[in-house]
C-alpha positions, -999 to +999 in steps of 0.1 A: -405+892+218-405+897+254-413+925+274-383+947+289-381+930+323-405+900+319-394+867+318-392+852+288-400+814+297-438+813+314-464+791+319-499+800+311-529+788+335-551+782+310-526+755+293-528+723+305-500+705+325-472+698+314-469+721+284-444+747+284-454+783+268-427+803+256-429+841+248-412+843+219-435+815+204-420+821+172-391+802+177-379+780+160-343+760+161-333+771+124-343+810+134-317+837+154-326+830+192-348+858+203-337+860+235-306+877+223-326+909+219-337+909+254-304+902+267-267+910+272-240+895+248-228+871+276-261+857+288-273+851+255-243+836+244-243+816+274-279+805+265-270+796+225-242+774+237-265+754+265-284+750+240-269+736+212-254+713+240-292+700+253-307+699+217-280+689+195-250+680+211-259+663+247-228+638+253-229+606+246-210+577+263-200+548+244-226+517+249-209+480+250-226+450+236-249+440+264-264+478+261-250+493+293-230+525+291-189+526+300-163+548+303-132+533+285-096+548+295-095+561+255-124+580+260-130+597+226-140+635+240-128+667+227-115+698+245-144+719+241-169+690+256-142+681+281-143+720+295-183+724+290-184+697+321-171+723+344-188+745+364-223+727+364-241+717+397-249+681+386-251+655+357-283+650+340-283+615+327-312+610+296-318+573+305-349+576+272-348+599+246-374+627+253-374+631+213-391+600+212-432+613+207-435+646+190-468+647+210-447+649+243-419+675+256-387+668+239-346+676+244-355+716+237-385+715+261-366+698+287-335+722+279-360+754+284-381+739+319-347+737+331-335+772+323-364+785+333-359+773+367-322+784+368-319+817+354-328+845+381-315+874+361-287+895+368-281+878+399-272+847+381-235+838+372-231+831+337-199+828+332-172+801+326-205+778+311-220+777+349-252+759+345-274+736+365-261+702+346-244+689+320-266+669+298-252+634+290-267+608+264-271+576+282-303+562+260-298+532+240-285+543+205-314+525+189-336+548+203-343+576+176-367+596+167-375+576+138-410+569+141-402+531+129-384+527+161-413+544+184-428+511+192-395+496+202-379+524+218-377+530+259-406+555+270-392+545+304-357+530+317-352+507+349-320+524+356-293+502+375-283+524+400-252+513+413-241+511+378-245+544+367-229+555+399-203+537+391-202+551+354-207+585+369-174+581+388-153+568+362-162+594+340-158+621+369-117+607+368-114+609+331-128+650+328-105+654+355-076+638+341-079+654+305-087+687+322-048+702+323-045+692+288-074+712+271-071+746+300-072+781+281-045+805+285-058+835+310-086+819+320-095+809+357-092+773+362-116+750+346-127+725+377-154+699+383-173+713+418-174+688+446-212+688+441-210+673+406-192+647+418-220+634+445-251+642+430-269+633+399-304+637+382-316+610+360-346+617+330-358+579+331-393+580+316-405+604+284-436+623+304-408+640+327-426+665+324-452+647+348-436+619+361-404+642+377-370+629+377-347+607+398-325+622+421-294+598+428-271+604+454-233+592+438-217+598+471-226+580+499-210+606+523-239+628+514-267+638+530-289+637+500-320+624+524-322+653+547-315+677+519-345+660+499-364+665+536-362+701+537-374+708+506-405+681+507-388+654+478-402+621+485-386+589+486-404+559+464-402+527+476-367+509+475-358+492+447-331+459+449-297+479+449-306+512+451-296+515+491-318+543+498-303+563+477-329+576+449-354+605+455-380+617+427-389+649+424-407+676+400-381+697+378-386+730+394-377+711+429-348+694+412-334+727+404-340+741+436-326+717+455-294+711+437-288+750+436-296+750+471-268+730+478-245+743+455-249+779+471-238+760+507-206+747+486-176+771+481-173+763+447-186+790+424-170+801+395-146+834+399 
């Protein structure tokens, strides 16, 4: 269990890179979450619930027949999954499975590196399911972790950029269409931030946890490349219709940088 005070998500300098360490090793996803004990009733329901989301609920858009992901106008989404999309800084789109190797980090690792980063104590706002990004399922279906599929699965994705974007947007439209139909009575408004709306964050190869992630700018009014300047995010070299408009960077710096905005934004939930 952890330590009054201590964090409960570390890395250890002896492990190697790439391997996250938890400090309540013990658990495990049929056991009670630990970190209930070490916390109040809000944050560590607010933790359960992300995490149920990451590890076994991430949404998942329809696929069409050529394998690309879409948005149709009967988009089948309940109320619950329609509200969990508010308050969060930024998509994360799961181009591959990270469940794919047992060998490598998977959905709860990723889930865990990312809360990690996020969660600064009482000085974060739990409330109203704020959280860095709502995770969304855009692997091909056929990608499971049934180790038949392993050698035909995607370790890595070629994303299409400007189609994603595009999907990014049309989905954007739907949550807020449906969003007056599902609101709760005496609740503050349920609302997509700006943010979410012009940044996204891609996992498009397994070994995130070395490789980094994409950053995608979804807005073209954005500054994404001076924000990715001040914090030292390097560009990679453009790729056919892209437009500039993808960064990579390590998790951690992900996190940072999206929160960093978000803080500039007057957007946070009440």
């Amino acid at each position: 269990m952890p330590s009054e005070g201590s964090s409960p998500l570390i890395n250890r300098p002896h492990e190697p890179r790439g391997h996250l360490t938890l400090r309540w090793n013990l658990l495990r996803d049929e056991m009670p979450d630990a970190i209930d004990t070490a916390r109040s009733s809000a944050e560590g329901s607010h933790y359960t619930d992300q995490r149920v989301y990451y590890r076994h609920e991430p949404f998942r858009l329809p696929t069409s027949s050529d394998g690309h992901v879409n948005v149709p106008e009967d988009l089948d989404i309940s109320a619950e999954q329609c509200r969990d999309f508010c308050w969060k800084s930024t998509a994360l789109y799961c181009a591959v499975n990270p469940d794919l190797l047992s060998i490598r980090p998977g959905m709860l690792d990723l889930f865990h590196a990312i809360y990690r980063c996020w969660f600064k104590g009482d000085a974060t706002n739990v409330q109203s399911g704020n959280f860095f990004a709502k995770c969304i399922a855009s692997w091909p279906e056929s990608d499971t972790k049934d180790q038949s599929m392993i050698p035909s699965a995607s370790l890595s994705a070629d994303v299409d950029i400007p189609a994603l974007i595009a999907t990014h947007r049309a989905l954007c439209t739907q949550i807020k269409k449906r969003l007056p139909e599902h609101r709760i009575p005496n609740r503050d408004e349920d609302s997509i931030i700006p943010l979410f709306e012009k940044v996204i964050v891609v996992v498009d190869i397994v070994n995130w946890d070395w490789d980094g992630l994409s950053i995608v700018r979804s807005d073209q009014a954005h500054p994404l490349r001076l924000e990715c300047n001040n914090f030292d995010i390097s560009q990679p070299a453009f790729r056919e219709g892209d437009q500039g408009q993808v960064f990579r960077a390590r998790l951690e710096d992900a996190v940072r940088l999206v929160e960093s905005m978000r803080a500039r934004e007057k957007d946070r939930p009440r």
